[in-house]
N, C-alpha and C positions, 0 to 999 in steps of 0.2 A: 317790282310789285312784291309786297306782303306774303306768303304764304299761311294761309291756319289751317290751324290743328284740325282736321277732320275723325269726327270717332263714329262708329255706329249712323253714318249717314248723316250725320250734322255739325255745324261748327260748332263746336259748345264754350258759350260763355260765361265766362267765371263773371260773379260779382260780387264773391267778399272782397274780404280785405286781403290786400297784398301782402305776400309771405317773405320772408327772405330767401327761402328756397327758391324761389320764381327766376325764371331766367328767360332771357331775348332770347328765341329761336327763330331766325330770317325773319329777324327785324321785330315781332311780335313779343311783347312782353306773353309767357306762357307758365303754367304752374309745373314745379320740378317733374311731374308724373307727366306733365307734354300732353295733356287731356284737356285741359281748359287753355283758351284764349280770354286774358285780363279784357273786362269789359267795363263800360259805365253807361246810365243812359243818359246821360248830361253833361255837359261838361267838353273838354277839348281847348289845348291851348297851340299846337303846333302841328304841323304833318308831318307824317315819317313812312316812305314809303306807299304814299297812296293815302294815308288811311288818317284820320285824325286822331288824335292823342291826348291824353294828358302828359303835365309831365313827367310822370311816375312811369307811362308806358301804358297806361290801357287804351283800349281801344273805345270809341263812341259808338253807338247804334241806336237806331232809330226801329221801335217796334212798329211793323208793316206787316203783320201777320193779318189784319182787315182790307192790306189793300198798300201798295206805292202810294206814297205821296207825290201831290201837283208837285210838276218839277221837277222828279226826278231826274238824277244825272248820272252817268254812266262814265266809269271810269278802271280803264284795265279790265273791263268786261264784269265791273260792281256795281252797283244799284247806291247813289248816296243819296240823301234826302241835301232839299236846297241850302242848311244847317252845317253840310258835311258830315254827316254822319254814315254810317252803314245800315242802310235798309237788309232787316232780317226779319223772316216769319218763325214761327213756334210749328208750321205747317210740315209734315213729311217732305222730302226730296221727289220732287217729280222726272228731275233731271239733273245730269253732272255739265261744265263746263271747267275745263282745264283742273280737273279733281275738286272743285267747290259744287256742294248740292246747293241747287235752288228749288222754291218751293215751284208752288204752278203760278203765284201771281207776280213772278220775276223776282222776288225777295231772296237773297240768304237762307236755307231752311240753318235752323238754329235751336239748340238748345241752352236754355237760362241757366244756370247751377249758381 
């Protein structure tokens, strides 16, 4: 399984543009300062460690910050939408599981960047 970047209580997703700085840390494409995890909300051609991908290395999410979508699936103790992506909220951390915060409606707590 994947490991992210957790800072200040959230996974925080990068979504500009990839830098060349940027580098794979256990498996996740991450920006040089190791503070954002490379993200998209679309997209995804391959899996790597759990987690869907492009091929650049970002990761896919699915905004769940209203709620899990029908469907949900669970994977490595992660919330994916039926899509495969990564169900995450913009909500505070209600709780840790294995160092990843989740919100309180099972989501990812996450922040955008």
């Amino acid at each position: 399984m994947s490991t992210l970047t957790v800072t200040s209580g959230a996974v925080l997703l990068g979504i500009g543009a990839i830098q060349p700085s940027d580098t794979f840390q256990n498996g996740v494409l991450t920006s040089a300062t190791g503070g954002l995890n490379r993200a998209v909300p679309a997209g995804g051609d391959e899996y790597s460690n759990g987690l869907l991908r492009t091929d650049a290395g970002q990761i896919r999410y699915f905004d769940a910050t209203a709620g899990l979508p029908a469907g949900t699936q669970w994977a490595n103790g992660l919330p994916f939408s039926t899509a495969g992506a990564l169900c995450i909220s913009t909500n505070a951390a209600s709780t840790y599981s294995n160092g990843i915060p989740f919100a309180a409606n099972g989501a990812v707590a996450a922040g955008i960047i």
